[in-house]
C-alpha positions as CSV (number, residue, x, y, z in Angstrom):
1,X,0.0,0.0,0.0
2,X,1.3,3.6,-1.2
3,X,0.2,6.5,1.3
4,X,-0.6,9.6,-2.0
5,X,-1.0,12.8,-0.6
6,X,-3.5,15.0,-3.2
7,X,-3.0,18.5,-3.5
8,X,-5.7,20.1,-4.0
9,X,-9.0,18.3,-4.1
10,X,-11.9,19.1,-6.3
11,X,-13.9,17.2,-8.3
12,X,-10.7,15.6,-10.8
13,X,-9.1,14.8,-7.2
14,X,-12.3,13.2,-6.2
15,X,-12.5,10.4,-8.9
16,X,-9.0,9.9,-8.5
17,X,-9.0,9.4,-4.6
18,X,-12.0,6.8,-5.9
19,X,-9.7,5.2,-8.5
20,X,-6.8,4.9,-5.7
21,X,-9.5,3.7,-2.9
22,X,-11.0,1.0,-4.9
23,X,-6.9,-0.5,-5.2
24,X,-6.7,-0.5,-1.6
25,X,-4.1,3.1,-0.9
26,X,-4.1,5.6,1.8
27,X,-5.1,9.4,0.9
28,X,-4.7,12.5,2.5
29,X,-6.8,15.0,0.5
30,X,-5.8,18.9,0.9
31,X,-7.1,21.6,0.1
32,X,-7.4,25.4,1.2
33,X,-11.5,24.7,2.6
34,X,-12.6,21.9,4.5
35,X,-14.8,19.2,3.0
36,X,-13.8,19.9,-0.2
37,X,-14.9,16.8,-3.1
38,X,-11.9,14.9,-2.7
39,X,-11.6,14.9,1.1
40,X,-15.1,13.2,1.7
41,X,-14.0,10.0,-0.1
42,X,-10.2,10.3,1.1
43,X,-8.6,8.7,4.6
44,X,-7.5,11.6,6.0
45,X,-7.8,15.5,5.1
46,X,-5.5,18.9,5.5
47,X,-6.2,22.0,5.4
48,X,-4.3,24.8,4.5
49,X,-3.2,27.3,1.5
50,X,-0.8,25.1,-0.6
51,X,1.0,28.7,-1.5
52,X,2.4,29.1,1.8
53,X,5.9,26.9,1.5
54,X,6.4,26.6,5.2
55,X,2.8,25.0,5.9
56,X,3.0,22.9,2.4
57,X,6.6,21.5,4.0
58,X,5.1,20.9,8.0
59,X,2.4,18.5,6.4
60,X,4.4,16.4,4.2
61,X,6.5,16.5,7.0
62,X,3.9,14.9,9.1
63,X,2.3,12.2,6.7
64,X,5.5,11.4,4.9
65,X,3.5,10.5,1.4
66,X,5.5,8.2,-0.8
67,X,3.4,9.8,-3.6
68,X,2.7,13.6,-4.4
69,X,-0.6,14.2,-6.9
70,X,-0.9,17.9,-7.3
71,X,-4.5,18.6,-8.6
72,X,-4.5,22.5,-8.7
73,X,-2.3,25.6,-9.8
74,X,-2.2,27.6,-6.7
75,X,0.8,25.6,-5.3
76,X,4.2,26.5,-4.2
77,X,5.7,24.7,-6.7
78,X,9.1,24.9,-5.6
79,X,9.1,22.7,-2.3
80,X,8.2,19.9,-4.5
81,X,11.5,20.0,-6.4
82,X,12.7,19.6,-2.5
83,X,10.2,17.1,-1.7
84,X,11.4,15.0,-4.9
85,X,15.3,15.0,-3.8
86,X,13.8,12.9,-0.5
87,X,12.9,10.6,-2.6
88,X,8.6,11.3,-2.9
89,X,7.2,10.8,-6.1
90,X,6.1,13.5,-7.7
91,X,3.3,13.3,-10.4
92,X,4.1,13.7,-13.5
93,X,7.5,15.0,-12.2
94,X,8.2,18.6,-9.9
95,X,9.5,19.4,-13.7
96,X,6.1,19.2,-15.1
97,X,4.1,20.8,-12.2
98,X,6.3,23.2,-12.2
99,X,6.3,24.2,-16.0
100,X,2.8,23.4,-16.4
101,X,1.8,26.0,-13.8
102,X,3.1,28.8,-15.2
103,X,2.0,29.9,-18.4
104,X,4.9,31.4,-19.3
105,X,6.8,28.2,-19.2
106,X,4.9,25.9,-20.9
107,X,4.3,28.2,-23.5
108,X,8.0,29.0,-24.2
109,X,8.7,25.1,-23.9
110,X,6.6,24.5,-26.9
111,X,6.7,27.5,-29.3
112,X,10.8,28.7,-28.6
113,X,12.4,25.2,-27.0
114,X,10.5,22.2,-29.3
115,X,9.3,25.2,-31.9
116,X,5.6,23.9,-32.1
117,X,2.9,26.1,-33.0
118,X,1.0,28.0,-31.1
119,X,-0.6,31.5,-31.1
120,X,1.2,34.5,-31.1
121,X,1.9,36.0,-27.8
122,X,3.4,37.9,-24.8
123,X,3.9,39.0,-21.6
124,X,2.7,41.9,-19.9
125,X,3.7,43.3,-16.3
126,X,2.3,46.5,-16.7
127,X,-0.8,48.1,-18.2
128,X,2.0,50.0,-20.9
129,X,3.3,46.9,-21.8
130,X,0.4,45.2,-22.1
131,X,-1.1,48.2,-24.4
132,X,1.6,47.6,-26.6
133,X,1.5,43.8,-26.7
134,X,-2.4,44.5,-28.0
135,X,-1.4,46.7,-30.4
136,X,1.9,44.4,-31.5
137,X,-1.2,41.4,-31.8
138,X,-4.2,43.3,-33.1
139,X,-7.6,42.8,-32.1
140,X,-9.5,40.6,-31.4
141,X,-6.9,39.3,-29.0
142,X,-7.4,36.7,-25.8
143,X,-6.4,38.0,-22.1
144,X,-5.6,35.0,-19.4
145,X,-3.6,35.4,-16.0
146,X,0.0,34.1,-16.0
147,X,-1.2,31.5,-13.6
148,X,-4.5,30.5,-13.5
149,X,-7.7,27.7,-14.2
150,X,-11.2,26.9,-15.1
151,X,-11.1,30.4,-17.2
152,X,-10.4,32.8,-14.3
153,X,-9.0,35.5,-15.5
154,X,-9.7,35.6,-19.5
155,X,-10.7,37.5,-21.6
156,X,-11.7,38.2,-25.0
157,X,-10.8,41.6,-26.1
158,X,-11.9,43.3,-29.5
159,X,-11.1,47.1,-29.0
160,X,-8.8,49.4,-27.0
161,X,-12.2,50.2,-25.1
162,X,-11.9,47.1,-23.1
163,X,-8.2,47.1,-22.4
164,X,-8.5,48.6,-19.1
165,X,-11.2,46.2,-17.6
166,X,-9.3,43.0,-18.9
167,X,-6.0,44.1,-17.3
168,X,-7.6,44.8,-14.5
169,X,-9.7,41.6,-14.1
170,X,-6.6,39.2,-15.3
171,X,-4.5,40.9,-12.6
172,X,-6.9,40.4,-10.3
173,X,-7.9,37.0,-11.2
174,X,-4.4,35.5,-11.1
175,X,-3.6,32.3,-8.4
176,X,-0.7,32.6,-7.1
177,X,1.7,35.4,-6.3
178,X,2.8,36.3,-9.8
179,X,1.2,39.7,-11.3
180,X,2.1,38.7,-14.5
181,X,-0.5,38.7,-17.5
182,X,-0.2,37.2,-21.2
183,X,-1.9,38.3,-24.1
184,X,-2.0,35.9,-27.2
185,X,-3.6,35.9,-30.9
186,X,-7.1,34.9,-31.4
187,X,-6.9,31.5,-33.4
188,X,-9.8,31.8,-35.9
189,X,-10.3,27.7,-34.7
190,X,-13.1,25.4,-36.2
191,X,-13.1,23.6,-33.3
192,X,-10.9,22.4,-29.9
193,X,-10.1,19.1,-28.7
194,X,-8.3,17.3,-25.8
195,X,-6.2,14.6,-26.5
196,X,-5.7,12.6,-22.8
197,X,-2.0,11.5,-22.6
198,X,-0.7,8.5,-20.9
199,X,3.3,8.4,-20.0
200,X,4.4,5.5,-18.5
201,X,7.3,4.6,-15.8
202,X,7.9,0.9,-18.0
203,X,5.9,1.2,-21.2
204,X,4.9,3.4,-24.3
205,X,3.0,7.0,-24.4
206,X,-0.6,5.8,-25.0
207,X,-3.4,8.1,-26.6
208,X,-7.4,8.2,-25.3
209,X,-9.2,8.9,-28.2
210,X,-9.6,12.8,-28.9
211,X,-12.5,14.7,-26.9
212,X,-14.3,17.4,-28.4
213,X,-15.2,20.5,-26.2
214,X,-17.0,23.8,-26.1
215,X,-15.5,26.4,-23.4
216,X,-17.1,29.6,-22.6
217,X,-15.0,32.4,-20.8
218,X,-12.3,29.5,-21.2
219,X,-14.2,27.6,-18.8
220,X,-15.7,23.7,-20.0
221,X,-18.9,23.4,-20.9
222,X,-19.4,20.3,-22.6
223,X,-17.2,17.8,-24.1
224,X,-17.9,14.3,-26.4
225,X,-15.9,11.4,-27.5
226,X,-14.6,10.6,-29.9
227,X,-13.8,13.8,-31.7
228,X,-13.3,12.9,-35.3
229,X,-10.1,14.6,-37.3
230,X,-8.4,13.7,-40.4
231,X,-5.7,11.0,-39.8
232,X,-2.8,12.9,-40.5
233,X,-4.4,16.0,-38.1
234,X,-4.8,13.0,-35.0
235,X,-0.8,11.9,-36.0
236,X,0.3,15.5,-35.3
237,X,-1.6,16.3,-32.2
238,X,-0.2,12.6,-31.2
239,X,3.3,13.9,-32.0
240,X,3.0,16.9,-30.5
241,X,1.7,15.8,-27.3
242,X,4.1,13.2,-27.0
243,X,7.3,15.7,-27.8
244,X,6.0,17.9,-24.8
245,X,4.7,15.3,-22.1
246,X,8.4,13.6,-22.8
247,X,10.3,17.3,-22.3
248,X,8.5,17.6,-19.3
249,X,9.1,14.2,-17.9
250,X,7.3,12.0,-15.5
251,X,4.6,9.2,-15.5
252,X,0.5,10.3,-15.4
253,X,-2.3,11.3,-17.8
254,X,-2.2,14.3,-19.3
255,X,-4.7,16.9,-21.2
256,X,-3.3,18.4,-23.9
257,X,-5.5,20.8,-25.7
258,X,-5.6,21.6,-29.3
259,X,-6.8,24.1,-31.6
260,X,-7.9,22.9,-35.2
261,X,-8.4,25.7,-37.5
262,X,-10.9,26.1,-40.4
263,X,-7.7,25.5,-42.7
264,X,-7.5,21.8,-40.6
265,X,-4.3,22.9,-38.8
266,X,-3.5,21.5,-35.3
267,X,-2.4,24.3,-33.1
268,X,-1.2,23.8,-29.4
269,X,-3.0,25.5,-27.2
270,X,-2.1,24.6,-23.5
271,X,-1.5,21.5,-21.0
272,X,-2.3,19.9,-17.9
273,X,-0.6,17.3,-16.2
274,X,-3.4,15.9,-14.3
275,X,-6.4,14.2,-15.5
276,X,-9.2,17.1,-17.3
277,X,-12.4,18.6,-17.0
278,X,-13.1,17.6,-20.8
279,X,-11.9,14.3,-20.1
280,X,-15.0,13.7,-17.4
281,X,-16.7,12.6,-20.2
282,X,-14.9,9.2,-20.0
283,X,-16.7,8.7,-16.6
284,X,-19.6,7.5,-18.8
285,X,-18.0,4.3,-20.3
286,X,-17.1,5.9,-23.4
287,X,-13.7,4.0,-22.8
288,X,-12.5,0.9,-20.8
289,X,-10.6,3.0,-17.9
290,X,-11.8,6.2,-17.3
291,X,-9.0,9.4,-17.7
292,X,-8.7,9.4,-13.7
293,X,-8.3,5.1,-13.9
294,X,-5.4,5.4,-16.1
295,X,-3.8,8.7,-13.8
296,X,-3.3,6.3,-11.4
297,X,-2.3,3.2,-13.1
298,X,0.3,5.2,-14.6
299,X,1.3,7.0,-10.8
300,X,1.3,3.6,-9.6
301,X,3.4,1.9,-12.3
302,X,0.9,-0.5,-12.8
303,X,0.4,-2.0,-16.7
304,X,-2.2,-0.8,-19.1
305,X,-2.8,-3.5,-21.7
306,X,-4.6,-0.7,-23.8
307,X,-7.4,2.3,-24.2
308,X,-10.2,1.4,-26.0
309,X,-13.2,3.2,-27.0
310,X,-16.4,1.7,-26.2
311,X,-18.9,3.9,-26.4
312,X,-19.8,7.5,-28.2
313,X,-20.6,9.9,-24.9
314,X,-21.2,13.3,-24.1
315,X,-21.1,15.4,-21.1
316,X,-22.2,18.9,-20.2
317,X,-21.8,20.7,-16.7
318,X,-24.2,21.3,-13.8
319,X,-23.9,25.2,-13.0
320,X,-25.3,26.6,-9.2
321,X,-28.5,28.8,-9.9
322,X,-27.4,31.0,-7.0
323,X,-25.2,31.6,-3.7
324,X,-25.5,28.9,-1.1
325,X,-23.7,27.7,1.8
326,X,-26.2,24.8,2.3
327,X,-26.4,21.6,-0.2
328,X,-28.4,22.4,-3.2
329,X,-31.7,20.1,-4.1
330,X,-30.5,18.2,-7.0
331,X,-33.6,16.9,-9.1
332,X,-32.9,13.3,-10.9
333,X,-35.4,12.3,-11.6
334,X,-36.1,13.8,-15.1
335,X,-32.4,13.1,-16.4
336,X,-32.7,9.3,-14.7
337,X,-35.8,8.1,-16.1
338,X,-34.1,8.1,-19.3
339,X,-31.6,5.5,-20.7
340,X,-28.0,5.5,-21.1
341,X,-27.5,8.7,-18.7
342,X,-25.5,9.0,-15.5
343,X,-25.2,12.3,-13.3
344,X,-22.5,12.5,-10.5
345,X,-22.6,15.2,-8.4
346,X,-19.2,16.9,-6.9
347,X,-20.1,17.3,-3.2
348,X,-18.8,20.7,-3.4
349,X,-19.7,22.1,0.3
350,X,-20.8,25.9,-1.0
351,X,-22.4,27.3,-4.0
352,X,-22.0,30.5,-6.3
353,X,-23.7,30.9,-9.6
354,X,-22.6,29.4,-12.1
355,X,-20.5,27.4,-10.1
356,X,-19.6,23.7,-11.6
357,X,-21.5,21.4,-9.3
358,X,-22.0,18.2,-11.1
359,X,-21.8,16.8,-15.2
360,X,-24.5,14.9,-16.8
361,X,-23.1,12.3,-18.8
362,X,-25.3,10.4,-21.9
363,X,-23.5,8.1,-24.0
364,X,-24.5,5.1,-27.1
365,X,-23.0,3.0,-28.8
366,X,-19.6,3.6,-30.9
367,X,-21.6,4.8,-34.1
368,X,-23.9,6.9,-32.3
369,X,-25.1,10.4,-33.5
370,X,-22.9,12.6,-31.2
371,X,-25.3,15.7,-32.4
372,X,-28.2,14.2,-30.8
373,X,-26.1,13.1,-27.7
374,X,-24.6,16.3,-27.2
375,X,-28.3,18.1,-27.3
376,X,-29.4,15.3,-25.0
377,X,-26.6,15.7,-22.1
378,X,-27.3,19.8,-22.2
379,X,-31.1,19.0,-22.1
380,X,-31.3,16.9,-19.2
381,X,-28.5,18.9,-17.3
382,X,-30.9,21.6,-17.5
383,X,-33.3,19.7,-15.7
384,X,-30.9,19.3,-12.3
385,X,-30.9,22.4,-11.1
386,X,-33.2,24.4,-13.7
387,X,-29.6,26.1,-15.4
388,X,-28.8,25.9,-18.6
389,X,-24.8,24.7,-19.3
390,X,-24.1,27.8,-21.0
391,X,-25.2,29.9,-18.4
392,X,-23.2,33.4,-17.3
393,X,-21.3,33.2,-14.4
């Protein structure tokens, strides 16, 4: 038995303490709140702001993990080069959490260091150089934090009118403690996929088959497998994620997202290395291990004879009506009477609107019409809490 300690732990941490559980390890969930997702399935639960180096240290101090998962940005990433030395495993590596992290890193790994493409961009410290980074990138132009997820921060921008507000919110949105900004060409895209990576410690990089997925406000809204693309477009997003999960190092699944533009090119866009909110759609059978099934297997060292897919699914999110500190009245009936469909909820202790509390998940067989599954997971997630997936936050 391997004692994992999960940093951070929403709802990806959740379904991975679940994964690690059902093989019989010890978790200790943490997180900055108490009962967050993770830490109501987990053995044992911390909390404490995973930014402060000092606190991060004292608890790994006092469980000695033989495994370190981190699940979120906000995280002093630096102690875990520290905490790898001692001989903890980090997942993928303190390398990749580190990079990964930090746009700024990632992005110069894979447009200056292994010259893939990606959309234009730059940095900005201050509202003058940002100014002159839009005007260097022309509008319309896309606004995210240095460090941030779920679409905090970003922004689309399509005049110097809204300059001023997207600095502002970006700043403000930022995790961490870097007030650092970047500003990057709009990609006139057709479409954006996922494509889940699996390194292993003893075996081949292995490739789920691609996801679709709609963001809004660079936040997922809905996501289906499998995404179709041209076989030479699925060999270049397969070469492209492999050249950057194997710079970065380290054993785990990865999301790597894509663009695909009207022209058919496959354009990196970013990277997680953790299991993704697009890949939740795997939850609903659509292959033979889920995204967070293979995570560990791959942490663990364990073999994966191979990914498979098995059905066509879909998933859209489950967005909070309103503010609440109580637990929310779910209704499943409506989505449950029908076939084929599966709802999990995330246990996530408060509420804000638009707030990602759950995914409904509808899925066929291989062949299906993902059209009508898509319009089918939306419908009935509308029916859960009475909010449509494409709400405003």
């Amino acid at each position: 038995m391997k004692k994992i300690m999960l940093l951070g732990s929403g709802e990806l941490g959740k379904e991975f303490t679940i994964a690690a559980k059902r093989a019989g390890q010890y978790v200790i969930a943490c997180d900055k709140y108490d009962n967050a997702p993770a830490m109501q399935v987990a053995d044992e639960r911390e909390v404490f702001s995973m930014l402060d180096g000092d606190a991060l240290t004292a608890v790994v101090e006092k469980h000695h993990p033989d495994i370190i998962v981190p699940e979120i940005e906000a995280i002093r990433t630096e102690r875990l080069f520290d905490f790898e030395k001692e001989g903890i495993q980090i997942v993928p590596s303190s390398r990749a959490v580190n990079y990964t992290m930090n746009r700024r890193a990632i992005r110069d790994l894979a447009a200056k260091e292994l010259g893939l493409r990606t959309a234009k961009y730059f940095y900005a410290k201050t509202f003058e150089e940002f100014k002159n980074a839009a005007d260097e990138i022309g509008f319309p132009c896309v606004v995210k934090p240095l460090m941030s997820s779920s679409g905090h921060g970003q922004s689309y921008v399509h005049n110097d009118d809204e300059l001023v507000e997207a600095y502002k919110e970006a700043m403000e949105e930022g995790r961490g403690d870097v007030k650092e900004v970047i500003i990057e060409e709009f990609i006139d895209f057709d479409s954006e996929f996922t494509l889940l990576t699996v390194t292993q410690k003893d075996g081949p990089t292995l490739f789920c088959p691609p996801i679709g997925h709609i963001q809004k406000g660079g936040d997922y809204r809905e996501s289906w497998q499998p995404f179709q693309l041209p076989e030479e477009a699925l060999k270049k997003a397969q070469h492209i994620a492999a050249e950057v999960t194997k710079a970065l190092t380290g054993a785990g699944l990865w999301g790597v997202e894509f663009f695909l533009s009207k022209q058919g090119e496959v354009i990196f866009s970013e990277l997680s290395p953790r299991p993704h909110d697009t890949g939740m759609v795997t939850l609903g059978h659509t292959t033979n291990l889920s995204e967070f099934e293979l995570h560990f297997r791959a942490v663990m060292g364990l073999p994966i004879a191979g990914i498979h897919l098995e059905h066509a699914g879909c998933s859209a999110v489950i967005l909070s009506p309103e503010e609440s500190t109580e637990p929310l009245n779910y209704n499943f009936m409506d989505a449950l009477k029908e076939d084929h469909t599966r709802i999990r909820i995330f246990g996530k202790p408060e509420a804000h609107v638009g707030r990602r509390m759950g995914v409904v998940l509808c899925y066929g067989e291989k062949d299906a019409d993902l059209n009508q599954l898509r319009d089918k997971a939306k419908r009935l997630a509308k029916t859960v809490l009475g909010t449509d997936p494409y709400m405003k936050k």
